[in-house]
N, C-alpha and C positions, 0 to 999 in steps of 0.2 A: 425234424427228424435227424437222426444220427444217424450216417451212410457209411460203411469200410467198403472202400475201390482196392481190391488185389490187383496187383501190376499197375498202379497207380503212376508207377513213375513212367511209363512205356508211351506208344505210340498212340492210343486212342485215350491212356487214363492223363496223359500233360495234356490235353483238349478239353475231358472230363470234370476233371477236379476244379478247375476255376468256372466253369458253368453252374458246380453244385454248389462251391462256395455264394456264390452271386444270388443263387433265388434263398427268395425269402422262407422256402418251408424246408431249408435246411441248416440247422443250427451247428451242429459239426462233418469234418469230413474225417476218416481216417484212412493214412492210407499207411495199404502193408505191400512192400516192395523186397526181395531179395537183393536190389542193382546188382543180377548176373547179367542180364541185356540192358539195362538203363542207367541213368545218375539221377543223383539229386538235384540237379541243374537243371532238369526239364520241366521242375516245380519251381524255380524262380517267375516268384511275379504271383503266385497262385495264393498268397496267402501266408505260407508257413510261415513260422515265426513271428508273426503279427498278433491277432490279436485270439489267439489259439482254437479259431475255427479250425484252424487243417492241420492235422498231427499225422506225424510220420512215426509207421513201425518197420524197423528192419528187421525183415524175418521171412521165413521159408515156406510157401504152401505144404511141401511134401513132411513138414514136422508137424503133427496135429497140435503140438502144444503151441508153437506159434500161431497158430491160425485161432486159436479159441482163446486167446490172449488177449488178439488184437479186436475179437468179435466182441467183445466184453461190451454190453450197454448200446448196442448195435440196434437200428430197428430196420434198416434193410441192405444189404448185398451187393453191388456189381462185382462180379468176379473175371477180372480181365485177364488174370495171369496164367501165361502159359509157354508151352513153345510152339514159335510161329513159325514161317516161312515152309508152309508144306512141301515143294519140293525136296527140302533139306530135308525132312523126315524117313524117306527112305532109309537112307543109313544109320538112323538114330530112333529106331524104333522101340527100344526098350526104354529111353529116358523119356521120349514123349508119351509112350500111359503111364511112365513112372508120374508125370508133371501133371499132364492134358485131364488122364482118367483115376488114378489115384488119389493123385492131390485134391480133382475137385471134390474126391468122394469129402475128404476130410473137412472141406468149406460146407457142403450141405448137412456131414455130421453134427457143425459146431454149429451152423443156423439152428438146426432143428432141437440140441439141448439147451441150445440159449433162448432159446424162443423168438426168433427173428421171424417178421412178421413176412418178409416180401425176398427173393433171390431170383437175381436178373444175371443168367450166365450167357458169358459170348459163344456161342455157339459162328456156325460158318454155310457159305451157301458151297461153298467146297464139297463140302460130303455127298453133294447130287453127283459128282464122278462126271464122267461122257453121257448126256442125258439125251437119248432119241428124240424125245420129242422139246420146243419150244414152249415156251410161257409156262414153265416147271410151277407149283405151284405146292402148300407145305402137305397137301396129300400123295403126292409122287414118293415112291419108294427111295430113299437115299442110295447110292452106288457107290461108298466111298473108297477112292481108290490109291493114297496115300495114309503111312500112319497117322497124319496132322487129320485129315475128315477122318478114318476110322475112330480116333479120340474122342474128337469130336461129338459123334454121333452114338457112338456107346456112352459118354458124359449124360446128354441128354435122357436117355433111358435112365441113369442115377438121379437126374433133376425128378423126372418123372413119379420116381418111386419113393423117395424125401419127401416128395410135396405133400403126397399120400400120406404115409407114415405121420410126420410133423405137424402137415396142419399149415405150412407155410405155404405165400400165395410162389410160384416157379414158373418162371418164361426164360426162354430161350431166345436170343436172338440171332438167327441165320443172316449173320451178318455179310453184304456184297465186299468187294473186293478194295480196300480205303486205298487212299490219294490224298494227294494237299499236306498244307502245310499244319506243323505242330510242335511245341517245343520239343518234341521227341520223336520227329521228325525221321522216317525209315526209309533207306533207298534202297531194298532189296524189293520193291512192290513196283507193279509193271509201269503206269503212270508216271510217278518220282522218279526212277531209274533213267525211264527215254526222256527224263528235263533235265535230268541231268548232262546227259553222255550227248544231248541236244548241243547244250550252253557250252560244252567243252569239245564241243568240234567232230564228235567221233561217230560213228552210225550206230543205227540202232539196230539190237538185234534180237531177230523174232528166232525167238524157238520151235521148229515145227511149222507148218505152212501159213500159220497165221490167222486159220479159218474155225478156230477155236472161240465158242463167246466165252464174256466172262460178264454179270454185273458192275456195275461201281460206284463208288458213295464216296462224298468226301469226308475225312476223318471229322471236321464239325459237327456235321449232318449225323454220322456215326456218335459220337459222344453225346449229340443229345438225344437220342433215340434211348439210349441206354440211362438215361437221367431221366427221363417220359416215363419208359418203362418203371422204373423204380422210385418214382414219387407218385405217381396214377396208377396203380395197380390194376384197379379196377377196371379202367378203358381197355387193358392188355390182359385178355381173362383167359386165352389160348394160350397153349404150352409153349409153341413152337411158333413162329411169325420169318417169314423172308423180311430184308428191310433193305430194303435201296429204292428205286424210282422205273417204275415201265419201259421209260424211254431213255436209260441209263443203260445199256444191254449193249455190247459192241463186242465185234471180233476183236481178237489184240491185232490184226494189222492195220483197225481201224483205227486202235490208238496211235499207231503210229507214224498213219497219217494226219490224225488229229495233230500231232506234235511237234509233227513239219508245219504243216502249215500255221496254225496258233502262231507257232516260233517263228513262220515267215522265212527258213535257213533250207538250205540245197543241202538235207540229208542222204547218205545212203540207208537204205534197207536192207539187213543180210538176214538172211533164214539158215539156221541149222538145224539138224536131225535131232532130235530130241532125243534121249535112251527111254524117257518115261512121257508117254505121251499126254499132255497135259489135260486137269480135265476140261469139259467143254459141256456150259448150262448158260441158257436165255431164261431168265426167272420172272415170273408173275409176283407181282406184290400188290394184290389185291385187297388182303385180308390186312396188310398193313394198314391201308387207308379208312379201317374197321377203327381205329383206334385213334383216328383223328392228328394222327402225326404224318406230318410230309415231310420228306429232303427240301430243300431252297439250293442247293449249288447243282451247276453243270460243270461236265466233265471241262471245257473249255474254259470255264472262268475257273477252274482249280490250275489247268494249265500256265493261266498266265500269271497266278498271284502267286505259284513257283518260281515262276523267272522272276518275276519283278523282286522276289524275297530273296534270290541271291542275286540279282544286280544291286541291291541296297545294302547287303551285308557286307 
């Protein structure tokens, strides 16, 4: 199979790409990256340049001509690229459905005139909002309550209607909230942040009382979910799937006591008032385990192969 990863060079696609490079029922990878949030340097190691499995396009989701350029001979899709860090979206709401919901439109446009058989888009378990009830599960009503899940979640309605139209096989991954490490490596994510600001002496701080769940997955765990999805189509025959682990579910003050203790260090804990109060979903991932993929990392051993990765650096 011939794969294009959009945001290939990002946080889950430098995870990604040297996984798809690696199995055997992938003969090329392409990757289409803008580096407005990445480098090229988080694909060192991954292939490029060798023996021209992994080809690099610089180019822009939000231009259709790039996007059907690089779809060219393509037989199936991960579409990573977007704009991330949903609290940031409040302010920048026009550019995230310019990117989030626009641009994807143009990725399922070009699947479906090229005839790309399979498109696996990142979707988020964000979009559940403040969710009443526990063990959310993908027939709970979404609540999305920043632009980053409203994108999101209106995206998936265009997956929907592509798949129809086209003829292409469309899954969605509601993906939990990534951790760990990666050549493309992000510290504005709750986990990475408190190992950080751990290692360097300073306290951690909760936004809001802390009694907010969140799921969470390590970005390994995360990139092969999305390479599962897009080489077995078939195991993944639902639209929409949550994907992280049951008992991966933790308030953010749990992380950060998780992050004292792991780290072993006399942190403080400060709490501030949040302006946007953040959302809060405990996620059932039942139908994942439909499909015969599980995570293998715990929150705890993502914890420590952070430290150990900047004590070795």
């Amino acid at each position: 199979m011939h794969v294009l990863v959009t945001g290939g060079c990002g946080y889950i696609g430098s995870a990604l790409v040297p996984l798809l490079r690696a199995d055997d029922r992938v003969s090329r990878v392409t990757v289409l990256d803008d580096l407005s949030m990445s480098s090229p340097r988080n694909l060192m190691g991954s292939g490029l340049g060798g023996d021209d499995s992994v080809r690099f396009r610089r180019g822009d989701i939000t231009e259709y001509g790039d996007v059907e350029s690089a779809m060219r001979g393509v037989d199936a899709v991960i579409h990573l690229a977007a704009i991330t860090g949903a609290d940031s979206t409040h302010d920048r709401r026009e550019e995230t459905f310019r990117v989030n919901h626009e641009a994807t439109e143009n990725v399922f446009l070009a699947a479906g005139k090229l005839d790309v058989s399979n498109v696996v888009f990142a979707s988020s378990c964000n979009i559940y909002g403040r969710a009443a009830v526990e063990d959310i599960d993908e027939t709970v009503e979404p609540d999305p309550l920043n632009p980053y899940a409203e994108s999101k979640y209106e995206a998936e309605s265009l997956l929907r209607e592509a798949s129809e139209r086209y003829g292409f096989a469309g899954t969605a991954l509601r993906m939990s909230t990534n951790y760990g490490y990666s050549p493309g490596v992000r510290f504005n994510l709750v986990v990475n942040h408190f190992v950080f600001r751990a290692l360097t002496g300073r306290p951690l701080t909760v936004y809001g009382d802390g009694s907010n769940w969140r799921p969470f997955i390590h970005v390994t765990d995360a990139a092969n979910a999305y390479a599962d999805a897009a080489l077995d189509p078939d195991a993944w025959d639902d639209l929409v799937y949550n994907v992280g682990d049951n008992d991966e579910n933790y308030r953010i003050e749990e992380i950060a006591e998780a992050v004292r203790a792991e780290l072993d260090r006399d942190l403080d804990v400060t709490y501030l008032e949040e302006e946007h109060p953040g959302p809060s979903y405990h996620v059932n991932f039942d139908r994942l385990a439909d499909t015969g993929f599980e995570p293998e990392h715990t929150l705890t051993e993502g914890i420590r192969d952070l430290a150990d990765r900047f004590d070795s650096a």
